[in-house]
N, C-alpha and C positions, 0 to 999 in steps of 0.2 A: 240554441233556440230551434226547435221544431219544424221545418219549413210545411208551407201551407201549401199542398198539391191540389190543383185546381183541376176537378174532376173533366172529364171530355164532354159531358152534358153540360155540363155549367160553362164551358166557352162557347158552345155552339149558343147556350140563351145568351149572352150576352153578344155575340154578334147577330143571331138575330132580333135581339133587342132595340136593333139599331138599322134600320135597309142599307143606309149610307155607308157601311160599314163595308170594305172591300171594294165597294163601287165606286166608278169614275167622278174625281174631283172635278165641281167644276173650276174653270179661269177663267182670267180674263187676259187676253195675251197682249202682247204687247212687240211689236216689230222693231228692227235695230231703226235707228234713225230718229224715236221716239225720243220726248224729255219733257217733263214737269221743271216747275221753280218757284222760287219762293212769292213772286210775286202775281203770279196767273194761277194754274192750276195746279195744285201741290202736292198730290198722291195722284197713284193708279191705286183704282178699290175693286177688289173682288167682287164675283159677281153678285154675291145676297148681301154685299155694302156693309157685312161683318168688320171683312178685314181689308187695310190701306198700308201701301208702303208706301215712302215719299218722306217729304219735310212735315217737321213738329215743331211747335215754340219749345224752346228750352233759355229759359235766363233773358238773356237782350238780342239772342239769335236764333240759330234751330239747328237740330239735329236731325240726322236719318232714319229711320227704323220702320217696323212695321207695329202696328196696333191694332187690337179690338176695338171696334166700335161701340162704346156701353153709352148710350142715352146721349149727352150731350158733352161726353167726356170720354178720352184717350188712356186705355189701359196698353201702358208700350210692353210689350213679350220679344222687339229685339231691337239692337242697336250699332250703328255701323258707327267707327271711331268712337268709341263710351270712352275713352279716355283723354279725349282731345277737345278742344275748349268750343263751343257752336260756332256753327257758320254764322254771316252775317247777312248771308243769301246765296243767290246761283242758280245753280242748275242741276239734274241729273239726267244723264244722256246715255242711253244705249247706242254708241254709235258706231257707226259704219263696219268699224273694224272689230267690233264684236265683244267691246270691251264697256266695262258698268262703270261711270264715271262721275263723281262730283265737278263740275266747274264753275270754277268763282266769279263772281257780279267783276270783279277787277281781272279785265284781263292780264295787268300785270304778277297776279298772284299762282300759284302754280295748285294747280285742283291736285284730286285724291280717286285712285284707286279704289271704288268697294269692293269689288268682287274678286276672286283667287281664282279663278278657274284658268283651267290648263291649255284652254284651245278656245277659238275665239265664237261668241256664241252668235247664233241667228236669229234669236228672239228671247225675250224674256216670259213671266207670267207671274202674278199673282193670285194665290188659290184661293179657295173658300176654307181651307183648314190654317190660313194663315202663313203659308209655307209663300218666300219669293224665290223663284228659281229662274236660272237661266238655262235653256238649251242649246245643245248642236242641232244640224239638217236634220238627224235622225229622231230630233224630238228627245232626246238622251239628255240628261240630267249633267249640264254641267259644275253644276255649283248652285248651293241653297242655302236660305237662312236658316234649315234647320239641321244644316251641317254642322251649324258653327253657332251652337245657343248660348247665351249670356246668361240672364237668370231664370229662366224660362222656358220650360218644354210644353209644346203642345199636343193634342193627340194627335197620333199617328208619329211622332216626334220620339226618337230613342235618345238614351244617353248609355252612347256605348263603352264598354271597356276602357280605362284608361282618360276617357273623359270627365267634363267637371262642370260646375254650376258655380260661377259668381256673382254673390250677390251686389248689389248697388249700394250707391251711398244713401238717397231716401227713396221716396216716390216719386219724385218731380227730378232727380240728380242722378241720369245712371251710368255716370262713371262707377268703376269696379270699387264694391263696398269694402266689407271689414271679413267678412265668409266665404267659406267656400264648399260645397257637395261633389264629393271627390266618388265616381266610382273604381274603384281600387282592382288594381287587377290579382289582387288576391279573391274576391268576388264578396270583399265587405262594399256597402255602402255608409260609407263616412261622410260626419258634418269638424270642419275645423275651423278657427281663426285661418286667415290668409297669414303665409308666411311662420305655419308651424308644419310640421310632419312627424312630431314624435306624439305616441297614441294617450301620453296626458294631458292631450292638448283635446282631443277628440271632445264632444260633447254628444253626441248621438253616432250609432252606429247599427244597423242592418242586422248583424250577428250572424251572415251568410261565408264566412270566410273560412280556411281549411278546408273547403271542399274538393280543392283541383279545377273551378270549373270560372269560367268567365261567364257575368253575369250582364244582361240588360236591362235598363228602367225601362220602361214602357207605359204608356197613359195611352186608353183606348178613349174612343168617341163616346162612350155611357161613362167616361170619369173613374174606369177601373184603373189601379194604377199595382203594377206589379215587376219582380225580377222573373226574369227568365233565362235560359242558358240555351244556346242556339245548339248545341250537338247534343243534347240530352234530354229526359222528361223531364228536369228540375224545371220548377218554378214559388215563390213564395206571391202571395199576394199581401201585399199594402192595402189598401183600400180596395172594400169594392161596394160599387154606390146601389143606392135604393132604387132598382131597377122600374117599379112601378110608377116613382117620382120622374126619374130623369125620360122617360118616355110618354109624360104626359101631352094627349092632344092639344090643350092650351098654350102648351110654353115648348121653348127650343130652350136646350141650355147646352152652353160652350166649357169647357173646361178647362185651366191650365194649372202648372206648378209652377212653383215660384219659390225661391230662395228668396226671401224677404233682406231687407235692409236688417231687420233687430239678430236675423240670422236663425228665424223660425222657416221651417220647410212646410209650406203650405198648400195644398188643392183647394182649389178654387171652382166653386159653379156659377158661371153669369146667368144667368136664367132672364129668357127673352120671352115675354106675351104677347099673345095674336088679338087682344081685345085693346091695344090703346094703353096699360097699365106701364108703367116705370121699370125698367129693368132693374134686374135685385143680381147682388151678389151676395153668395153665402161662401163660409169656409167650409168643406166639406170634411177634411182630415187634416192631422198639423202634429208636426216631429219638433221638439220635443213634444209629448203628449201632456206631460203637464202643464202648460204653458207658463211656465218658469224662465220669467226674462232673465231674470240673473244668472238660469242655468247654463245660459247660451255663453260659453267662454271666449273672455276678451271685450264683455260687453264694456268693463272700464279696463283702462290699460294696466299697468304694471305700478305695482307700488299704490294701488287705491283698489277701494271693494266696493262693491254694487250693491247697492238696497231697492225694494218697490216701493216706490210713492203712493201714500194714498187712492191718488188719483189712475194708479198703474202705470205709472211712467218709468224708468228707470233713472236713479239719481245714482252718483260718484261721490266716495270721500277717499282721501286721501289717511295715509296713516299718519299717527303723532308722527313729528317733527320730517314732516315731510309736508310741499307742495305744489299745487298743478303747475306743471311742464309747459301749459299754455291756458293763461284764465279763461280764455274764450272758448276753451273746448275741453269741459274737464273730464271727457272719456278716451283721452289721450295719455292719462298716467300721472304720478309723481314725481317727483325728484327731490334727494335730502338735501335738507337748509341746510347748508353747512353755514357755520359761522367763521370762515378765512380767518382762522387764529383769532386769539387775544392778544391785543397789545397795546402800551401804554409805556407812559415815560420812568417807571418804576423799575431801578435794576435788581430787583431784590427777590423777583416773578411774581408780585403778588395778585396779579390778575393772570386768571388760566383755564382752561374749560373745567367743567363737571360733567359726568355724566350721572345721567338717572333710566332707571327703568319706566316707560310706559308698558301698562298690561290691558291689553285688549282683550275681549268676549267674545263671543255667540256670534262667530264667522268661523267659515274655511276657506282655506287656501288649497293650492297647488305646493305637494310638501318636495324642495327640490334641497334636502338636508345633505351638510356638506364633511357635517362632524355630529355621530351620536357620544353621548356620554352612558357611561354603564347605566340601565334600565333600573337600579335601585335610586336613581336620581328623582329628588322631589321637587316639587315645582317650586319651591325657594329655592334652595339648590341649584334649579336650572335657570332660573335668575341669576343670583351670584355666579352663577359659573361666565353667562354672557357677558356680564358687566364685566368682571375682570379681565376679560379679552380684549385686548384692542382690535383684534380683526372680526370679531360678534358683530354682526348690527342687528341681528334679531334672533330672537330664539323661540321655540314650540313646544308647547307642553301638551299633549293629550296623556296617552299613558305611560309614554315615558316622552326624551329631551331632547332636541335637535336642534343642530347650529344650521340656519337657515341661509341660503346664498339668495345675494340681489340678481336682479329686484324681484318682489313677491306677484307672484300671478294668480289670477283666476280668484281674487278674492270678492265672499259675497255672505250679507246676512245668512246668519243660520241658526235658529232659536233649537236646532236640537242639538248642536256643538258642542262636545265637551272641549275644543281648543283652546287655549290661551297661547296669546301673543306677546313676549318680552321685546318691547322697541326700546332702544337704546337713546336719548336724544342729549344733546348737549348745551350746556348754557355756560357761559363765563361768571365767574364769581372776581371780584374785584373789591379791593378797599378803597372806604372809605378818604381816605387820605393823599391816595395817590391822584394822578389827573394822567389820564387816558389820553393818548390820540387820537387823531377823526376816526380812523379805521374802527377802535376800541369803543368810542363812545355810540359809534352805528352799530357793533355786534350787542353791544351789551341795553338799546333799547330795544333791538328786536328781541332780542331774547329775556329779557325782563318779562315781555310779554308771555311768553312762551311759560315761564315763572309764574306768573297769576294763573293761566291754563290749568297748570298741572296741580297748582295750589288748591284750585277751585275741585278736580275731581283729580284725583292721583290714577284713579281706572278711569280708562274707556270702555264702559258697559255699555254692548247695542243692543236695547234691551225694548 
């Protein structure tokens, strides 16, 4: 990919597109000694009452962070402890000894640390760009919330080399989600599942990589959003917004990114009016660009594949003879029925599994084949061939046959697929004559049913 050099004219208009741009933020500061809590006053707020750090409802308690102020509602852009359960109250105190501290309504409970800073500060502030910082005497910068971003960079806000973007669980839940925006110190920008690192996991990527050069995100005040490389001219631009819109006299509009919960990478413009109107939020750009929720991988977990609803929601199913790992949350994955043997009182073995093939349609998967068969293999063939195996449980047929290893990832409708999926599933077959034991007579009603299933359509066409 090309990168996009953003002429020396073309940055001079966009900062000064902007006055604020370079010029002194305002605060609002805040002396050591100082402390909000959950039952008096509950943020310190910038000075244009944009942005508030302090306590937020979260669930039956509250959390810390800092937010936009959009209308009559809290857009959070950060979060101290996002993976620890709310408080139930307290305090937060700048106190004496220069240290940023949660303390609990129970004095016998033991508060929390927010801040990392390495010396102890003299004061705090929160800015008008959203930014809470603590200082030394010298007014020095000793630690920020936009040192340390979660899902959310604001402008003037980088995300430097080696750092990452987690996204949440929803809107209202921001413990650390299912994503993550990794900037890569090879100088790709990568989107993955938490908890992969190999690049078929990836779902969106930059395509800035092989250059030699460490790169930076960067979101300006007009909502440009771009890489750059601190010792060189590189630069690509990601977005860059409709300058004559975002400096309209009427409206102020604020900007962030955001690594969404579905694991869409989003820019956002609040747009604020000076006449009395409702603030509006727009999406201004968004990775993946198709906005293909199932593209986002790991949207269902392992062993199930992702369809769009209707209604545009994302739903999960499960592959034949497999199911949810937890009913109440089927974008956790599958796991196979097994049927714990056949057995019955019969010494003769006349009850004993079967297997059959399931073949599934117009999906892809993540192809993680463990065993190919010579490429003149046809797709009966690569059928018989799984079935025969006992260690098969699935096999792939595009243009030619691969023995598939558990569990299957990254699956999701795809009407232009040519793959087919050979599931192997098991049922007991049993005589009539004999008499089962409990274990026998439980395998052999679940799987009766499983019998009518496969009775009813022998293919799984997502069609």
């Amino acid at each position: 990919m090309v990168p996009y050099i953003i002429p020396l004219s073309l940055i001079l208009f966009i900062i000064q597109a902007n006055p604020s741009t370079g010029a002194q933020i305002n605060e609002t500061t805040i002396p050591q000694g100082s402390q909000i809590n959950t039952v008096g006053t509950q943020s310190w707020v910038s000075p244009s009452g944009r942005f508030a750090f302090g306590f937020y409802p979260e669930g039956e308690g509250f959390s810390i962070g800092v937010w936009l102020v959009t209308g009559a509602t809290r857009t959070i852009v950060w979060t101290a402890f996002r993976d620890d359960p709310p408080v139930s109250g307290g305090s937060i105190l700048l106190t004496a000894g220069g240290s940023l501290q949660w303390i609990p309504a129970n004095q016998g409970s033991q508060g929390k640390l927010i801040s990392a800073a390495p010396n102890s500060a003299t004061s705090a502030a929160i800015l008008d760009n959203g930014n809470f910082v603590l200082y030394d005497a010298k007014k020095q910068v000793l630690w920020s919330t936009f040192g340390s971003p979660m899902d959310t960079i604001l402008p003037g806000q980088n995300l430097l080399p080696g750092n990452q973007l987690f996204s949440s669980i929803s809107n209202t839940n921001h413990a650390t989600g299912k994503y993550r925006l990794s900037n890569q110190e090879d100088g790709n920008l990568v989107m993955y599942p938490i908890g992969t690192v190999d690049p078929g996991s990836a779902y969106w990527a930059s395509g800035t990589f092989g250059q030699g050069l460490l790169l930076t995100l960067s979101l300006d005040l007009n909502g440009t959003l771009w890489l750059f490389d601190r010792n060189s001219s590189y630069t690509k631009m990601l977005f860059l917004t409709n300058q004559s819109l975002s400096t309209s006299p009427d409206s102020e509009s604020y900007y962030r990114l955001t690594l969404d919960a579905d694991g869409l990478l989003r820019l956002y413009a609040h747009v604020f009016f000076k006449k009395g109107r409702e603030p509006l939020t727009k999406i201004e750009w968004l990775e993946p660009s198709s906005n293909d929720r199932c593209g986002v991988k790991g949207v269902c977990g392992p062993n199930s594949f992702c369809q769009v609803t209707a209604s545009g929601e994302t739903s999960c199913s499960c592959l034949p003879g497999f199911e949810f790992s937890s009913a109440n949350q089927t974008t956790q994955g599958c796991w196979r029925v097994r049927t714990g043997g056949c057995t019955g009182n019969s010494s003769n073995g006349d009850i004993g599994p079967t297997a059959t093939m399931v073949m599934v349609k117009n999906t892809s998967w993540s192809d993680l084949s463990y065993n190919v068969p010579p490429q003149t293999t046809t797709m009966e063939e690569c059928k018989a061939i799984c079935l025969s195996d006992c260690a098969c449980e699935i096999a792939m047929f595009d243009t030619y046959c691969s023995k598939q290893m558990l569990p299957m990832r990254y699956g999701k409708i795809d009407h232009s697929s040519n793959t087919t999926l050979f599931v192997k599933s098991l049922y007991c077959s049993a005589s009539a004559t004999n008499s089962p034991g409990t274990q026998g007579l439980h395998n052999i009603k679940m799987l009766n049913l499983i019998r009518r299933v496969l009775a009813s359509d022998r293919t799984l066409s997502m069609i």
